[in-house]
C-alpha positions as CSV (number, residue, x, y, z in Angstrom):
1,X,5.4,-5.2,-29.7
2,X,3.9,-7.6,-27.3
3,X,2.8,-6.4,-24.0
4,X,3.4,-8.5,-20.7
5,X,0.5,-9.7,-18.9
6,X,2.6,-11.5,-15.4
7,X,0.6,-9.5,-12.9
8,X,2.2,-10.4,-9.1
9,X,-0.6,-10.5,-6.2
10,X,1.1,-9.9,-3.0
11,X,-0.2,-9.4,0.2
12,X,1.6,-6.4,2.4
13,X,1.6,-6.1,6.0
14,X,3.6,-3.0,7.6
15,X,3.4,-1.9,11.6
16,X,3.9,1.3,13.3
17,X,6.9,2.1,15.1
18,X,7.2,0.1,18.2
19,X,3.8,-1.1,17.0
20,X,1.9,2.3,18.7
21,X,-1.7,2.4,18.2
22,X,-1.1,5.6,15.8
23,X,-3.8,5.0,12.9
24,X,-7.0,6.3,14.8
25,X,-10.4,5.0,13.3
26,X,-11.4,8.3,12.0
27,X,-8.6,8.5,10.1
28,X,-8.0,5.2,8.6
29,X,-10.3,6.1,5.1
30,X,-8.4,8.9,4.5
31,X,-5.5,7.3,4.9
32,X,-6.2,4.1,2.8
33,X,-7.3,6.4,0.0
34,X,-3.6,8.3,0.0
35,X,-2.1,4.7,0.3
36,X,-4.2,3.6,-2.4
37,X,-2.9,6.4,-4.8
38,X,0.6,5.9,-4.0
39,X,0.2,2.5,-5.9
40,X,-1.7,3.0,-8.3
41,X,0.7,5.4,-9.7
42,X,2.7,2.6,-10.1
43,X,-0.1,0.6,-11.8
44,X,-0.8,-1.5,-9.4
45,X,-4.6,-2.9,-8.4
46,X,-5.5,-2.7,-5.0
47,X,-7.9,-5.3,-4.1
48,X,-8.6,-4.7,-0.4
49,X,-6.9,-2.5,2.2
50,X,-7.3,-2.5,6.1
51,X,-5.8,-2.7,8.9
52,X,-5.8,-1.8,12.9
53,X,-4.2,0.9,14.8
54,X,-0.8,-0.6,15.1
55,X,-0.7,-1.9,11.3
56,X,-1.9,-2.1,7.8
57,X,-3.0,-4.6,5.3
58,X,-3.0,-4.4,1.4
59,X,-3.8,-7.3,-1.1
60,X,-2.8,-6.2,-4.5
61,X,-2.0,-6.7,-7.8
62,X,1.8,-5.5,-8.9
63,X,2.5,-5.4,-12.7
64,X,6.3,-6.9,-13.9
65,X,7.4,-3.3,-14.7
66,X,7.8,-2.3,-11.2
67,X,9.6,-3.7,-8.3
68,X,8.1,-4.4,-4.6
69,X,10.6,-2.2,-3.1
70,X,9.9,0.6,-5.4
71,X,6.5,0.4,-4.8
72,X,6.5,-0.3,-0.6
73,X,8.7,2.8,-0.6
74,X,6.5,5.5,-2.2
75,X,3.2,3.7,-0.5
76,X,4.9,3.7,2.7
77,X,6.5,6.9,2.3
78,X,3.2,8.6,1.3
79,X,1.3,7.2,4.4
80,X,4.3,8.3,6.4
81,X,4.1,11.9,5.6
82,X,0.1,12.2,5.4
83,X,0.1,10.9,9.0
């Protein structure tokens, strides 16, 4: 059976609500590493994640078996409930 090899790169960007300064320095690693597990549960590569106080950044690497949505939710979702 062959195996697909169409990866998608995509570049996320996501805010707080109302844009508040919530994501305090100290806590931005921390966060970026639960983020970071979220996807790769999904099998996605994440090439770079950062962001500011009021917002986050990811550039990654999505494989065809998965859809954006599916994996914004649980990354999102994840950040939402560590925070």
């Amino acid at each position: 059976m062959q195996r697909s090899h169409i990866r998608v790169h995509i570049h996320f960007v996501w805010a707080t609500w109302d844009r508040l300064p919530l994501i305090p320095a100290g806590l931005r690693d921390r966060l970026y590493a639960v983020i970071r597990s979220a996807m790769e549960k999904h099998g996605c590569e994440v090439a770079a994640i950062g962001g500011m106080l009021d917002h986050v950044h990811i550039l990654a690497s999505i494989p065809a078996t998965v859809t954006l949505a599916e994996v914004m939710h649980d990354a999102k979702g994840a950040s939402s409930r560590w925070i």
